[in-house]
C-alpha positions in Angstrom: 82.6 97.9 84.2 84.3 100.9 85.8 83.4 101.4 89.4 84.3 104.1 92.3 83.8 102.2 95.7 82.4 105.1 98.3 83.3 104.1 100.9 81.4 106.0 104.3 84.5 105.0 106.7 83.7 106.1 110.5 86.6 106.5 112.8 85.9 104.7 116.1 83.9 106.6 118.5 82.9 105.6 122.1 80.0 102.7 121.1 81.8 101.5 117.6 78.4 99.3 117.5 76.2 102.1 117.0 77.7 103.0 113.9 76.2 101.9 110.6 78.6 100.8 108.3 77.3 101.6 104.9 79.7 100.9 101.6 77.7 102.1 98.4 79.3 102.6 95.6 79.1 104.3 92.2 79.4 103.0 89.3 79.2 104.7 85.8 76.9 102.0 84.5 74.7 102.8 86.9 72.5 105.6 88.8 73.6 106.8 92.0 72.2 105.5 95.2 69.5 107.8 96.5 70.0 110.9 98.9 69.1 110.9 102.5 66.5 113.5 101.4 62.9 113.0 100.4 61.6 115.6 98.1 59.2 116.9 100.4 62.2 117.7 103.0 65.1 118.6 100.1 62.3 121.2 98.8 62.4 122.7 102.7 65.5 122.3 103.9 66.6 124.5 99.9 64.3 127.0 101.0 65.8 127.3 104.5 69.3 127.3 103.8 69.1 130.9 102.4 68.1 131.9 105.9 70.6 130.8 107.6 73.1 133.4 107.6 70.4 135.6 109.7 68.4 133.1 111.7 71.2 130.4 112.1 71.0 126.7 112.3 67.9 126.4 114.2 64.3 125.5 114.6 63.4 128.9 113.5 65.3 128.1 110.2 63.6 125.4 109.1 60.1 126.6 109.9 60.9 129.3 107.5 62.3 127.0 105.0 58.7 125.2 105.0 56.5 128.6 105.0 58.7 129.4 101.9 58.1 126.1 100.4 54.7 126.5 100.8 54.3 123.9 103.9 52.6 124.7 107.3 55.2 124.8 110.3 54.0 121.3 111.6 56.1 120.2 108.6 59.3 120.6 110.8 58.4 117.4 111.9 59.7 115.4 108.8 63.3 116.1 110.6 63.7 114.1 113.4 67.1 115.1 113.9 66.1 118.7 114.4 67.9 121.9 113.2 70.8 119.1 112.4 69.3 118.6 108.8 69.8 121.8 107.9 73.8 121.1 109.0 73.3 117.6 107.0 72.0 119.3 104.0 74.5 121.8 103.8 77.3 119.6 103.9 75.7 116.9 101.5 74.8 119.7 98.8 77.9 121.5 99.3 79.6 118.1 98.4 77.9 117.5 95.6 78.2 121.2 94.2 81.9 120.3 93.2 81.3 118.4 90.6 80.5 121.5 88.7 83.7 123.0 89.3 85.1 121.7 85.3 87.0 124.8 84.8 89.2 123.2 88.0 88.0 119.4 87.0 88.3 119.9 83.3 90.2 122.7 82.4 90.7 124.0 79.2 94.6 123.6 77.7 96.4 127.2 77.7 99.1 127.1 75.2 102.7 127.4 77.3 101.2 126.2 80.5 101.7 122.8 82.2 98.5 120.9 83.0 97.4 121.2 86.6 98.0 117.9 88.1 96.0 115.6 90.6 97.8 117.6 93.6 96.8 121.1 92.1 93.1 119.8 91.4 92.9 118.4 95.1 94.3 121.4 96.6 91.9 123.5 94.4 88.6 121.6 94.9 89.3 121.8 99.0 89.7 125.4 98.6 86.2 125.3 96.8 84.5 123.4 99.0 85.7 125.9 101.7 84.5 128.6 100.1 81.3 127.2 100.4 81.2 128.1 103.9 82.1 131.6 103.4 78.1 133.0 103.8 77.2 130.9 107.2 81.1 130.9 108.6 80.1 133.3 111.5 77.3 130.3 112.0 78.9 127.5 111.6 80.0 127.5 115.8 76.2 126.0 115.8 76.6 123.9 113.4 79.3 122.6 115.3 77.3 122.3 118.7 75.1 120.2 116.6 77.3 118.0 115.4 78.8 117.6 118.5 76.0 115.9 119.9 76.8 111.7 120.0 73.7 111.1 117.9 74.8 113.0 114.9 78.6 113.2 115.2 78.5 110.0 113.1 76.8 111.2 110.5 78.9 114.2 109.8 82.2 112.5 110.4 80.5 110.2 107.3 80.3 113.2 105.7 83.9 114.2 106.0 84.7 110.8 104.5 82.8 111.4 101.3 84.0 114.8 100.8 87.7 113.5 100.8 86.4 110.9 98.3 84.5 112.8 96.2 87.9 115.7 96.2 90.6 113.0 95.0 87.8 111.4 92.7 86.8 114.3 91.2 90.7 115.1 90.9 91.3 112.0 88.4 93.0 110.1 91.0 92.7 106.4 89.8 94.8 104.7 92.7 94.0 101.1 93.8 96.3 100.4 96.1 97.0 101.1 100.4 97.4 104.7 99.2 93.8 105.2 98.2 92.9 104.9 101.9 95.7 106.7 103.0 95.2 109.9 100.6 91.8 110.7 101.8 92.5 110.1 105.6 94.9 113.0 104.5 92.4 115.1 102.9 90.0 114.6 105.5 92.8 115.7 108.4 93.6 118.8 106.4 90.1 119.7 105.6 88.9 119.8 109.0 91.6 121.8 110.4 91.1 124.2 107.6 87.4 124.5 108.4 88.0 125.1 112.3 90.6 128.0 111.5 88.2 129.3 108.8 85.6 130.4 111.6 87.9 132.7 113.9 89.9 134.3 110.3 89.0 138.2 109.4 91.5 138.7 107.4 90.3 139.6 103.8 88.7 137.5 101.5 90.0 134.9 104.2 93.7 134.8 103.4 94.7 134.0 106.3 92.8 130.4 105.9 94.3 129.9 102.4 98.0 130.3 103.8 96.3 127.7 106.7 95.5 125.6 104.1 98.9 125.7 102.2 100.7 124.8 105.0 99.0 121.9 105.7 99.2 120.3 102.7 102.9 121.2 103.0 102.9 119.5 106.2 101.4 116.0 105.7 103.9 113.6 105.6 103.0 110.5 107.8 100.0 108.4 108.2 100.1 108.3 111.8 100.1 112.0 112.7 96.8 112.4 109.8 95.5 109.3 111.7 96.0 111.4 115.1 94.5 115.0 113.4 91.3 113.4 112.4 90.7 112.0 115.7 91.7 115.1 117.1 89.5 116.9 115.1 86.4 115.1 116.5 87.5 115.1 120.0 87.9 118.9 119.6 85.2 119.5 117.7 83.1 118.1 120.1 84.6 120.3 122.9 84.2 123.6 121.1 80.4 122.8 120.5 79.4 121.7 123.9 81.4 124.8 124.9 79.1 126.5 122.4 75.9 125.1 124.2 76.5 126.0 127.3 77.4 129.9 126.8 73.8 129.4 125.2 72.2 128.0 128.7 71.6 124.5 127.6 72.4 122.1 130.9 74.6 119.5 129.8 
């Protein structure tokens, strides 16, 4: 039977205890696992996430979301975790949106050009899943002050995990060996520095982040230094966001 392991690998944080380590895997034999959505609360947060680019990732978001999906506002309390969903939604949806991609995936044969290669299909599917972002980019500072906060930092550094997964999957990569875990701690690095430049670049049709991101593919060499950007990423992530907070009043 052919399997993909999925692995949710979280990098050590300050209580490595509190972390739930949580290995599904997919099989093509076999459904999928189920989401970390209900119904009820993917029907809301779908009907929120249109909202965000005016309203933001807040409270006021989601209450909107539920009015449009024909819920009263006490329905906001499905989501314990708060405007955080809608951050958790986005990133889980916009993951799973790239399997659609089959024109990068799947591409049909052009006589006198080379097949794009696992590389080209990697570096492509990033780019899509950046492009993603490209509506709620001026928002996603919030999403980041969310994230930031030690109860949900987990989850989205989970999230990061997957989305490296599902990118070299998706790609045809069929390795078995040391590499497979090295490739997507890669991925992950490059991804997350793309997406922090990504939300201060004006430059048109965001050039600037796709010369970012070409550089940084050009740049990973080593396993230590990826090891050293991903943890990096967190640390600095989680300034950034508090930062956020605070030019917003909250007392932390």
């Amino acid at each position: 039977m052919a399997t993909r392991t999925r692995l949710a690998r979280l990098w050590p944080l300050s209580k490595p205890s509190a972390l739930p380590l949580i290995r599904p895997y997919h099989s093509y034999d076999h459904p999928p696992p189920p989401g970390p959505f209900n119904p009820t609360e993917s029907s809301i947060l779908e009907a929120a996430i249109p909202h965000i680019p005016t309203h933001g990732f807040t409270h006021t978001t989601l209450s909107i979301g539920a009015s449009d999906a024909g819920y009263i506002a006490a329905s906001t309390n499905l989501f314990p975790n708060g405007a955080f969903s809608l951050v958790h939604y986005h990133l889980y949806t916009q993951r799973l949106a790239l399997a659609k991609h089959q024109h990068i995936i799947s591409p049909p044969p052009r006589e006198g050009e080379k097949p794009i290669g696992i590389g080209g299909k990697v570096k492509a599917l990033t780019w899509e899943r950046l492009m993603g972002n490209k509506e709620i980019i001026h928002r996603w500072q919030e999403a980041l002050a969310l994230i930031a906060q030690p109860s949900h930092l987990p989850t989205a550094i989970s999230e990061l995990s997957s989305l490296s997964d599902e990118i070299w999957f998706l790609s045809g990569d069929t390795s078995v060996d040391t590499s497979w875990y090295t490739k997507r701690a890669s991925l992950s690095a490059i991804y997350a520095a793309t997406e922090l430049f990504m939300t201060t670049d004006k430059s048109p049709n965001f050039d600037d982040t796709r010369d970012f991101l070409d550089r940084r593919f050009k740049d990973v060499q080593i396993v230590g230094g990826t090891m050293g950007s991903v943890t990096q990423w967190a640390g600095f992530t989680a300034t950034a966001a508090l930062n956020v907070l605070r030019s917003k009043g909250v007392r932390i």
